[in-house]
Each structure stands twice: as structure tokens, then as C-alpha cells.
NUKE-889644 format. One record per residue: x, y, z of N, C-alpha, C in turn; residue in one letter; residue number from 1. Coordinates in Angstrom, 3 decimals, padded with zeros to 6 digits. Layout:
BEGIN
{atom {X,Y,Z},{X,Y,Z},{X,Y,Z},"A",NUM}
...
//
This chain:
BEGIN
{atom {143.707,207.576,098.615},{144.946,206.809,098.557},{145.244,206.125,099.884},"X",1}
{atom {145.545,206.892,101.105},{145.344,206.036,102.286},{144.326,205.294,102.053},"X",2}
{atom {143.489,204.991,101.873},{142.142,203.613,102.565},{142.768,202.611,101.517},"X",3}
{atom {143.220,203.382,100.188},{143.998,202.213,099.169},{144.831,201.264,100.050},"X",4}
{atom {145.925,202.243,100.152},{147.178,201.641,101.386},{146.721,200.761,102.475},"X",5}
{atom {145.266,201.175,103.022},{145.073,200.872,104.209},{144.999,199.269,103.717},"X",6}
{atom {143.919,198.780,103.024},{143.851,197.614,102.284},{144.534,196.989,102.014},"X",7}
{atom {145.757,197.386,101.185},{146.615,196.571,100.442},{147.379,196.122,101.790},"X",8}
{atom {147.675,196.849,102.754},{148.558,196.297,103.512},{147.423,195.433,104.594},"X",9}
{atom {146.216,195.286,104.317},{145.512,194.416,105.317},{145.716,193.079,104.347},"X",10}
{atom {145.503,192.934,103.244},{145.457,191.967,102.726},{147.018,191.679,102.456},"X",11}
{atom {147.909,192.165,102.504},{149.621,191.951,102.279},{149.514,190.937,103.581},"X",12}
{atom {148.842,191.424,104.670},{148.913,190.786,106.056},{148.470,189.871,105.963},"X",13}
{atom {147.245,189.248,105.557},{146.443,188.531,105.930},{146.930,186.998,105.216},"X",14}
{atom {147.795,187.701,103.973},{148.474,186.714,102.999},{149.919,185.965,103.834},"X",15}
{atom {150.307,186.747,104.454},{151.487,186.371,105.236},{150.779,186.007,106.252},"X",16}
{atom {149.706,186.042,107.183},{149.680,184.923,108.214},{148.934,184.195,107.658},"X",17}
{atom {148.148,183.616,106.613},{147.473,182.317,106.013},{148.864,181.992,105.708},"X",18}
{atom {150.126,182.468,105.161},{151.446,182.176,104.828},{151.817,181.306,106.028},"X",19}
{atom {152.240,181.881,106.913},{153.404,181.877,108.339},{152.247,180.495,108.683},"X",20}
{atom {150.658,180.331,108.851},{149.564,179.397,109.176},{149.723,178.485,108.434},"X",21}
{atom {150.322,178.034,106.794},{150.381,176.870,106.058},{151.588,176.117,106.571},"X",22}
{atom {153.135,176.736,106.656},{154.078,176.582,107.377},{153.936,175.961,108.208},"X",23}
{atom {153.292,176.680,109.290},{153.304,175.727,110.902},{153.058,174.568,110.702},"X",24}
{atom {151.799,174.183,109.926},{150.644,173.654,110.154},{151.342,172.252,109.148},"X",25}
{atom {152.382,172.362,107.998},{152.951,171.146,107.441},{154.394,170.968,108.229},"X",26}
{atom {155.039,172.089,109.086},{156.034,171.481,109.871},{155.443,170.787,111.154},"X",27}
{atom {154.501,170.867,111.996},{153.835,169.879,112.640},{152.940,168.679,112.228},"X",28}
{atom {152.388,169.002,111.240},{151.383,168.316,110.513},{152.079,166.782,109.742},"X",29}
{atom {152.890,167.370,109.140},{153.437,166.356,108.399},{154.284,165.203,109.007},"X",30}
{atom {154.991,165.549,110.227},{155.787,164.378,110.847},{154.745,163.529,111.619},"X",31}
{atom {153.312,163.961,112.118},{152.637,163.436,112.684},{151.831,162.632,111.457},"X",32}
{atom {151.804,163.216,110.726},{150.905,161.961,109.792},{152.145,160.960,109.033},"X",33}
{atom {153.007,161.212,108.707},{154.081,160.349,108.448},{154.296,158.885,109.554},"X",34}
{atom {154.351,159.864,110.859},{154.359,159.142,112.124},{152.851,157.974,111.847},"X",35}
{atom {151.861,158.430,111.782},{150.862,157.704,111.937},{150.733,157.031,110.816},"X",36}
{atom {151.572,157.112,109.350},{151.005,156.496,108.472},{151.742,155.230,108.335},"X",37}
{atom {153.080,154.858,109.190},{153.973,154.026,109.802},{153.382,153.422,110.485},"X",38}
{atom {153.522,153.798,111.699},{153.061,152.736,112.671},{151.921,152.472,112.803},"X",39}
{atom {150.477,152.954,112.257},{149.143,152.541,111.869},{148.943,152.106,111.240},"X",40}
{atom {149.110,152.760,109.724},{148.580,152.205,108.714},{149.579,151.070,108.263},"X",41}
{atom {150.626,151.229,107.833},{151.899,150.356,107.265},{151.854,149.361,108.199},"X",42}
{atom {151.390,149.657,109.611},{152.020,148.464,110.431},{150.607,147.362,110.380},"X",43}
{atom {149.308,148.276,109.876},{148.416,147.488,109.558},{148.539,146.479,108.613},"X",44}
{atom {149.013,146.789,107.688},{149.211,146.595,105.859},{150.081,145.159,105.992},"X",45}
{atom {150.924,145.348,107.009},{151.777,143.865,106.854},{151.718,143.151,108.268},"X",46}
{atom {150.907,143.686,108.901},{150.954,142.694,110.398},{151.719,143.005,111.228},"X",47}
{atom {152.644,143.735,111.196},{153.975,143.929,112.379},{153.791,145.172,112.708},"X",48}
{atom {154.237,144.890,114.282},{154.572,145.939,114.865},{155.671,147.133,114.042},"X",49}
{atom {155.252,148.588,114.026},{156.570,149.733,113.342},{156.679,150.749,114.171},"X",50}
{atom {157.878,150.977,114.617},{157.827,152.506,115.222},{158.942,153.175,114.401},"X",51}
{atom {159.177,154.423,115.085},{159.540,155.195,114.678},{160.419,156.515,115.771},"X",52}
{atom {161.506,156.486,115.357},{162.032,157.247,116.832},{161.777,158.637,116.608},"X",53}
{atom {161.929,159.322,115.321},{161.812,160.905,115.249},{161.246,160.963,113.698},"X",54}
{atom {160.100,162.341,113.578},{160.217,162.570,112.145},{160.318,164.232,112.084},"X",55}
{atom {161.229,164.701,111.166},{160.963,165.538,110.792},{160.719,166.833,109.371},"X",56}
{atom {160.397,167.741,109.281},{159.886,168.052,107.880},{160.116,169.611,108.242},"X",57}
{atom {161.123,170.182,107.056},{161.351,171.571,106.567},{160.488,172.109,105.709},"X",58}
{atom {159.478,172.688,105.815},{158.752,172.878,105.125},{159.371,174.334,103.827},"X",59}
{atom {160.390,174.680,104.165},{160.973,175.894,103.024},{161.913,174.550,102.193},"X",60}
{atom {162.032,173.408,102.696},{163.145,172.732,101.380},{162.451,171.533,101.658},"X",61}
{atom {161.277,171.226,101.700},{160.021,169.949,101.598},{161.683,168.607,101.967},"X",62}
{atom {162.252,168.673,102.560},{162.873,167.790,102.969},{162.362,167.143,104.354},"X",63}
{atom {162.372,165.787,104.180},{162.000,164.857,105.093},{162.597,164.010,105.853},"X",64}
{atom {163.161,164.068,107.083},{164.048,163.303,107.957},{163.100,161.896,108.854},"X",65}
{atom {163.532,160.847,108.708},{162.839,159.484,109.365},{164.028,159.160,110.071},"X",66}
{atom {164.097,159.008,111.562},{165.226,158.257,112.182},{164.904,156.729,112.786},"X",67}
{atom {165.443,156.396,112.855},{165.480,154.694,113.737},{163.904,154.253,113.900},"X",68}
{atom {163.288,153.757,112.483},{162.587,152.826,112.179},{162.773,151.334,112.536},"X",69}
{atom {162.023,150.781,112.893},{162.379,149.734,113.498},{160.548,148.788,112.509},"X",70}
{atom {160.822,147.443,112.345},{159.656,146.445,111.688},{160.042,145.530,112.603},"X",71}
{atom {159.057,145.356,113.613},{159.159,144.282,114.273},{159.433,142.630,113.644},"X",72}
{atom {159.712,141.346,114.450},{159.852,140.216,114.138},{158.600,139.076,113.937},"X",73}
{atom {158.727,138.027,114.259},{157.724,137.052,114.627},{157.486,137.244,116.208},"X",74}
{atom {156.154,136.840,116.312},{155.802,136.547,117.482},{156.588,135.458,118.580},"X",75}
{atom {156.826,134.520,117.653},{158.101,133.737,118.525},{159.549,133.853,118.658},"X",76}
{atom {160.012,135.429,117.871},{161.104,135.936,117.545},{161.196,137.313,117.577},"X",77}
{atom {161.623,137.842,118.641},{161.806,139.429,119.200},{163.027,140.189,118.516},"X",78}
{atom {163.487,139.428,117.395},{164.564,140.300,117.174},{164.054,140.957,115.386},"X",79}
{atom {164.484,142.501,115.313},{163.626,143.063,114.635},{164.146,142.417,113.423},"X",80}
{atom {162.597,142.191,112.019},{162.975,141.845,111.069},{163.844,143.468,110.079},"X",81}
{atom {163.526,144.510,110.294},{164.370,145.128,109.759},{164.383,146.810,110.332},"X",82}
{atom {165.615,147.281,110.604},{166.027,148.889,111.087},{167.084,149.289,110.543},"X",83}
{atom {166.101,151.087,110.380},{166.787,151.453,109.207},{167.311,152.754,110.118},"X",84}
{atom {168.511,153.197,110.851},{169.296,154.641,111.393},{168.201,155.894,110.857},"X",85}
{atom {168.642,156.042,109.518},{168.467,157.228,108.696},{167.393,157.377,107.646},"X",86}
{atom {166.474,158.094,107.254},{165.777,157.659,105.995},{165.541,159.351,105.870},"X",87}
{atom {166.295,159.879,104.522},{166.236,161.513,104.017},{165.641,161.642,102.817},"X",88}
{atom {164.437,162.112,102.269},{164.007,162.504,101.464},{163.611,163.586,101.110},"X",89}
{atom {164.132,163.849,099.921},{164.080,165.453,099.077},{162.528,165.327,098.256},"X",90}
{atom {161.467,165.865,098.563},{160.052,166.135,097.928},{160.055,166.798,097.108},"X",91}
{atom {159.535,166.893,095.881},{159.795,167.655,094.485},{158.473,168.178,094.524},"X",92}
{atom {157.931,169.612,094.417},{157.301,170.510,094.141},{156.063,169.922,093.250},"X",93}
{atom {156.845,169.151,092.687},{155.803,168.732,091.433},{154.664,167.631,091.635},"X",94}
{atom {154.908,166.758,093.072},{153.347,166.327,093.782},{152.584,167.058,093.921},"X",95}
{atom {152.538,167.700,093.599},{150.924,169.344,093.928},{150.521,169.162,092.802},"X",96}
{atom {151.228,169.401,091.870},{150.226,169.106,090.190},{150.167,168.122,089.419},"X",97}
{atom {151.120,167.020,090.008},{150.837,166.084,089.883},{149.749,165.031,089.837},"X",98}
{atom {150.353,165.104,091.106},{148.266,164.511,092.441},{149.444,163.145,092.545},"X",99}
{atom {150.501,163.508,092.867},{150.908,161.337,093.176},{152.459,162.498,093.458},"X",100}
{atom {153.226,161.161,094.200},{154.499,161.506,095.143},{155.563,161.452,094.243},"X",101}
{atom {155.983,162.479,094.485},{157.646,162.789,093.388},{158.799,163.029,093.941},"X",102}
{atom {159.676,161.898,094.618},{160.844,162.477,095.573},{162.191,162.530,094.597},"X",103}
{atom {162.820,163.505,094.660},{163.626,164.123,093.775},{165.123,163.426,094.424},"X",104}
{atom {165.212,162.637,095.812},{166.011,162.117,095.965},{165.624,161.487,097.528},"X",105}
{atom {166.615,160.090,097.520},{166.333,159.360,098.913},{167.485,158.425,099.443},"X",106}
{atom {167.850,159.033,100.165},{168.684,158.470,101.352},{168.974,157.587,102.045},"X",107}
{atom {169.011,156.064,102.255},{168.891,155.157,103.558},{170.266,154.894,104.363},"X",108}
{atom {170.337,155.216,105.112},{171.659,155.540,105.407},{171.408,154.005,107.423},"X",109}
{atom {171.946,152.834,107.011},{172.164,152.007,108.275},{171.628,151.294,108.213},"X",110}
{atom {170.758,150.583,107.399},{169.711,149.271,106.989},{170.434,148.160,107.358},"X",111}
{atom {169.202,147.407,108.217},{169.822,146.158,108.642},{168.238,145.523,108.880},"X",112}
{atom {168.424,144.406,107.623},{167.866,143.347,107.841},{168.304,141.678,108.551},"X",113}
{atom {167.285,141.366,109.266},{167.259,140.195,109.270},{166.611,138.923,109.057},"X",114}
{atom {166.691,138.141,108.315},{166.200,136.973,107.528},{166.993,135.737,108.523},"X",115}
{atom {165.433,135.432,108.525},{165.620,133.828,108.964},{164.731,132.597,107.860},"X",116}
{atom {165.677,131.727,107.798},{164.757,131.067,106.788},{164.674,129.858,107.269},"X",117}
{atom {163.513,129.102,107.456},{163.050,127.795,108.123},{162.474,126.902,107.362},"X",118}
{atom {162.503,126.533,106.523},{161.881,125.956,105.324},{162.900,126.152,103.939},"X",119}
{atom {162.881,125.067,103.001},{163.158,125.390,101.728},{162.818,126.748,101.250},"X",120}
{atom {161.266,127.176,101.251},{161.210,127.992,100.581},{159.809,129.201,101.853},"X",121}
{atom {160.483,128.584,102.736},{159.912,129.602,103.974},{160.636,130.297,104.620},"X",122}
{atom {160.669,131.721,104.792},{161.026,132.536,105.687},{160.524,132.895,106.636},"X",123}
{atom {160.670,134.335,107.729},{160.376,134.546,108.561},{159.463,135.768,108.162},"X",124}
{atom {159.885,136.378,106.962},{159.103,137.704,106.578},{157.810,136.814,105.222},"X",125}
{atom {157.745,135.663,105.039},{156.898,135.011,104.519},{155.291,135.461,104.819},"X",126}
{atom {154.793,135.352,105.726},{153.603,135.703,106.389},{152.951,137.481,105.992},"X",127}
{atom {154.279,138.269,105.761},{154.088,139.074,105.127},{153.863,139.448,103.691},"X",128}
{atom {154.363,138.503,102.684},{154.045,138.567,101.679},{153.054,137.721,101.437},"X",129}
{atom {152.479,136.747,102.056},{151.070,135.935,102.092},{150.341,137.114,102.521},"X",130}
{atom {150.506,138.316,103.214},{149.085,139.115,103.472},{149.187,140.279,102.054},"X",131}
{atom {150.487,140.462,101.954},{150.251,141.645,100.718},{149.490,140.730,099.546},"X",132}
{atom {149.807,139.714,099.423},{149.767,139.215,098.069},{147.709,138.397,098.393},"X",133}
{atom {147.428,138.356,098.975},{146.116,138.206,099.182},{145.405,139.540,099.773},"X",134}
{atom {145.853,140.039,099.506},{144.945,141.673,099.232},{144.447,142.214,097.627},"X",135}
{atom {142.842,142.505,097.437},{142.508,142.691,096.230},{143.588,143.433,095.137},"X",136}
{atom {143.655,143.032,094.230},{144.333,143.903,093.157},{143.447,145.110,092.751},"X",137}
{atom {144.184,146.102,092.226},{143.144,147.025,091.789},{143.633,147.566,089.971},"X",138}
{atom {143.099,147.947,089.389},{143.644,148.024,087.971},{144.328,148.722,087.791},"X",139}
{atom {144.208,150.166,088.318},{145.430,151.061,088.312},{146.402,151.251,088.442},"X",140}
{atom {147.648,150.881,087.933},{148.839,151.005,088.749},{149.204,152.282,089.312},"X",141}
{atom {150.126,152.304,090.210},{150.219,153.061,091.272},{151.335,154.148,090.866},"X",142}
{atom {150.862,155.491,090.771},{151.782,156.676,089.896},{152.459,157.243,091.252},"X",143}
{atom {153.723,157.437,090.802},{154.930,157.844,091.651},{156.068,158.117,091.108},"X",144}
{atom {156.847,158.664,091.161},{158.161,158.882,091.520},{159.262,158.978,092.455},"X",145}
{atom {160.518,158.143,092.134},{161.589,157.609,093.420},{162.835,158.139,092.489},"X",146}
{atom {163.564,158.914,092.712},{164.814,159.504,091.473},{165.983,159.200,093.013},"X",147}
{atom {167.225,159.370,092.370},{168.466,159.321,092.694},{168.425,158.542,094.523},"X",148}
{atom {168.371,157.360,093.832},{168.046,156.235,095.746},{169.595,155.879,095.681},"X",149}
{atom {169.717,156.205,097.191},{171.140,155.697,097.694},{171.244,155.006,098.912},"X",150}
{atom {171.780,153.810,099.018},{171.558,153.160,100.348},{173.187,152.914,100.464},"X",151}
{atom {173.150,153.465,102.336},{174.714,153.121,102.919},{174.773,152.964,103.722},"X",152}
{atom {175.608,152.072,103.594},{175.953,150.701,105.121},{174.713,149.852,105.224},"X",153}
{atom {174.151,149.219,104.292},{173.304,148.850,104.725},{174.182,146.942,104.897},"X",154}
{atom {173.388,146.031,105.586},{173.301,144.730,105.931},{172.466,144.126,106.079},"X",155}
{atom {172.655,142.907,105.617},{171.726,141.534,105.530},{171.985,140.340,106.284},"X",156}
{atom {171.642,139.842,107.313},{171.971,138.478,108.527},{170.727,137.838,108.043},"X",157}
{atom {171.419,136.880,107.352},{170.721,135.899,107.091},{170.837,134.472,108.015},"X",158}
{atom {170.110,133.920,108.558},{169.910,132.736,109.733},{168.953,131.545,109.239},"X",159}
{atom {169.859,130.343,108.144},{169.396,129.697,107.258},{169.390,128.565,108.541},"X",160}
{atom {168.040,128.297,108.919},{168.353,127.701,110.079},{167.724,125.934,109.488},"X",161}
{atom {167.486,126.010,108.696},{167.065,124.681,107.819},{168.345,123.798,106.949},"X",162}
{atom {169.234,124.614,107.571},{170.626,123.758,107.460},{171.553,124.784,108.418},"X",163}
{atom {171.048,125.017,109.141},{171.948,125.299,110.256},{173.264,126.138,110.117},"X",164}
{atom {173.317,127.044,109.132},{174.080,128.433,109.156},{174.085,129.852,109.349},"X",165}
{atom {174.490,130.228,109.201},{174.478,131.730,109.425},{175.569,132.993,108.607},"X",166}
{atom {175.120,134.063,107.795},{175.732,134.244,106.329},{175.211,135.396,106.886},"X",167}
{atom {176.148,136.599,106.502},{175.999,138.202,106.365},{176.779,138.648,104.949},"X",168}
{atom {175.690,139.829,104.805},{176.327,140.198,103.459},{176.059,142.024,104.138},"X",169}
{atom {177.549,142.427,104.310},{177.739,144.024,105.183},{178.275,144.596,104.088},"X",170}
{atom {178.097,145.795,104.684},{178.900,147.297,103.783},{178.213,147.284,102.356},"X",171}
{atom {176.740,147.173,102.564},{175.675,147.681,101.601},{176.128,148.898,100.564},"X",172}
{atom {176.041,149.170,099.262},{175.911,150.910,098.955},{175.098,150.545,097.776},"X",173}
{atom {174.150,150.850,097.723},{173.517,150.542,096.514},{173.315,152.279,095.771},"X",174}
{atom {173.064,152.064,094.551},{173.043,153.562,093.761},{171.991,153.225,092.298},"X",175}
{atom {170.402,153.855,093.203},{169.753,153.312,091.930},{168.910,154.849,090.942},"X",176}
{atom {169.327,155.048,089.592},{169.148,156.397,089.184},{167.407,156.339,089.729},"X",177}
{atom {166.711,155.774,089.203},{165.576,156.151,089.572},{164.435,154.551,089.673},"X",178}
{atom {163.473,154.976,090.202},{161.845,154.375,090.017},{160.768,154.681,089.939},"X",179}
{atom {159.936,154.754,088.941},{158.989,155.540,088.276},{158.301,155.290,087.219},"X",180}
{atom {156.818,155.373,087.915},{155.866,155.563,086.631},{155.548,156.574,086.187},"X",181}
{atom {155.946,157.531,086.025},{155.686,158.622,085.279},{156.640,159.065,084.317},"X",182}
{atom {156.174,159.641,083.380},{156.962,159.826,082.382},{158.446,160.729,082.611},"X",183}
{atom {158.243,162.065,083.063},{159.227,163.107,083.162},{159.958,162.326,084.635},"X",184}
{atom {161.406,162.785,084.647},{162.471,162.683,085.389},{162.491,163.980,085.889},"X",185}
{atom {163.257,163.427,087.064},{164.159,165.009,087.747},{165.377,164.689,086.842},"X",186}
{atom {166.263,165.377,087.711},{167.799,165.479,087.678},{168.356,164.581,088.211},"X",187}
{atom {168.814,163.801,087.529},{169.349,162.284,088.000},{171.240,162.708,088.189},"X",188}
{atom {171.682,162.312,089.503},{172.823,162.403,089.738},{174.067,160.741,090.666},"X",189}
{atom {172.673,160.514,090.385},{172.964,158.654,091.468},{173.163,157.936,090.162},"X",190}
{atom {174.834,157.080,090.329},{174.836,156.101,089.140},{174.499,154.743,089.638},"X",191}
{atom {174.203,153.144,088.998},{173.735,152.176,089.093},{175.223,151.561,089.923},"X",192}
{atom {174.815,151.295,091.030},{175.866,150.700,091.625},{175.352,149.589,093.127},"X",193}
{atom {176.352,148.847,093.246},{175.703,147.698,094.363},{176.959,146.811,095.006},"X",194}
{atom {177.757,147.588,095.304},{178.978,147.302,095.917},{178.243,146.778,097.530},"X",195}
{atom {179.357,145.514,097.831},{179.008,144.916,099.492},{180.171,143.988,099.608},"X",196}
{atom {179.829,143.477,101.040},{181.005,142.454,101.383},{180.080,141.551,101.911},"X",197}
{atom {180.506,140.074,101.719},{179.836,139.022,101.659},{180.950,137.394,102.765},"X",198}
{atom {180.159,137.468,104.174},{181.108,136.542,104.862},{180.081,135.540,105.574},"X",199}
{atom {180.562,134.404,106.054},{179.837,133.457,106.850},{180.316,134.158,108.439},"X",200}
{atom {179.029,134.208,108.875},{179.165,134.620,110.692},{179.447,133.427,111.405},"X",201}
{atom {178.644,132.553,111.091},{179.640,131.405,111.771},{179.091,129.893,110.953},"X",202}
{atom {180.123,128.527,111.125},{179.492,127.435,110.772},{178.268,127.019,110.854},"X",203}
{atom {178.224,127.433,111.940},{176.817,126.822,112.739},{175.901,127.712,112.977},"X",204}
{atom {174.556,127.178,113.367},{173.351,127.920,113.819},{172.559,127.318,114.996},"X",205}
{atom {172.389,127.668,116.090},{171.244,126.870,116.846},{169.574,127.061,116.359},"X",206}
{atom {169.146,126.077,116.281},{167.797,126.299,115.569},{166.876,126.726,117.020},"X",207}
{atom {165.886,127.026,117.166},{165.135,127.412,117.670},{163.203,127.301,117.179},"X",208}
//
């Protein structure tokens, strides 16, 4: 009976530090590849500079904290095309058997874009959708889940400089139940909503 005991409690052990070892290893692990999958890869994917001020990850409530993201501008324009304060996401258990991303809820909390538009039908974030959109298609569409999205305070400065104005649309809240290709839902608690305030910043614009 002891050598029984002796065992069970070597392997009770051995289960709790491969335990306490998975832990560490996705509360460090994970903000660094998040980190790198931003400002490497993503910042590859569309051309712009991305950073990122903090990430972090609870690995007992798979919750995910992103702070002060920043998407750089044009090269002849240093002011960022878009920063976001806050970005909180709740991870649902169910990406493991899934095999594709299931966030059970998401947060944007301070979004501020800026749009400049120089052309009829040219912008400043243009160049970016000329690189997504000339990248191969592939047949599969892309399996995911996005449930209960809430965006607050977010803003839009728009700098229509092809007629020389300038237009903000502040106090963002958008409330979208979900986005998803997959069949099953979480627990949806976000209703459809898109409340804002909408003003001219000024008559004029200096073009540049």
C-alpha cells in the first residue's frame, strides 16, 4: 500500500507541475505571440506600421487584455490611421475542439479613426485595401466566432480634403449580438445598437 501511495502521489505531482508548466507557459506565451502576431504579421498583411502598448492573458478566465494599439498613417502623413485605448476579449473553451477562434465576448472601448479622403473615391487607408484585395483567394471560408461585440466611445475624423472639410462623427456605442460562421452560439447578451453624435469640426480644411 505505501509504494501504491508512493506513486499516486508522484504522479498527483507530476500532473500539477505539467499543470502549474501549461499556465506559465500561456500567461507568458500568449501576450508575446499576440504581441508578435500584431506588429509582424498584421503589420505585414496591410503595410503599416502596428504597435502595441501592453498585452495581457489570464489564463484561469482565457480573458485577453490589448491596450493602446496604434495602425500607423501614410508615409507622407504621421498621424495614426487608427487607435484603439482598450481591446477585452472573453475566449470560449470551445476553440480547443473546435480547431478555429470562439470569443464569447469583445470589448473596444476608445476607437479613433482617422480618414482622409483625397480623391472622389480615394482615401488614405485605400492602399490598404488594394493589398488585401490583391492577395490570392482561397476557397475556404474562414471559421470563427465573434458573439456579444461592444464598441465605446469610439470616433471617426474624417478630413475630406478634396473639397476642403472636415466632419467627426463622436460618442461611438455600437452593440453587435454576434459574427459567425459557425453554427452554435454562445450566450448572447449585446443588443443591435449604433447610437453616435455627428458634427462638422470646422468649414474648412488645409489640404496638404
Amino acid at each position: 500500500m505505501s509504494a501504491r501511495r508512493h506513486r499516486l502521489a508522484v504522479g498527483v505531482g507530476l500532473a500539477a507541475a505539467a499543470l502549474l508548466a501549461l499556465l506559465a507557459t500561456l500567461w507568458l506565451g500568449v501576450p508575446a505571440a499576440v504581441r508578435w502576431g500584431i506588429e509582424t504579421v498584421a503589420a505585414g498583411e496591410i503595410g503599416r506600421p502596428m504597435t502595441v502598448g501592453d498585452v495581457r492573458f489570464n489564463p484561469f478566465t482565457l480573458r485577453l487584455e490589448v491596450r493602446d494599439l496604434a495602425v500607423g498613417g501614410t508615409p507622407a502623413d504621421s498621424t495614426p490611421l487608427l487607435t484603439l485605448g482598450e481591446l477585452q476579449a472573453q475566449i470560449g473553451a470551445s476553440s480547443i475542439w473546435r480547431f478555429a477562434p470562439v470569443i464569447r465576448s469583445l470589448r473596444l472601448q476608445t476607437l479613433r479613426a482617422n480618414i482622409t479622403r483625397l480623391a472622389p473615391n480615394r482615401f488614405g487607408f485605400s492602399d490598404i485595401v488594394d493589398r488585401l484585395m490583391a492577395r490570392p483567394r482561397t476557397g475556404e471560408p474562414a471559421r470563427f466566432a465573434v458573439n456579444n461585440i461592444e464598441l465605446v466611445d469610439g470616433e471617426i475624423a474624417l478630413d475630406d480634403r478634396f473639397v476642403a472639410k472636415r466632419h467627426a462623427i463622436t460618442e461611438i456605442s455600437v452593440g453587435i449580438p454576434f459574427i459567425s460562421s459557425l453554427a452554435d452560439r454562445e450566450e448572447i447578451h449585446v443588443k443591435p445598437s449604433t447610437p453616435a453624435r455627428s458634427r462638422p469640426r470646422s468649414t474648412s480644411a488645409t489640404s496638404s
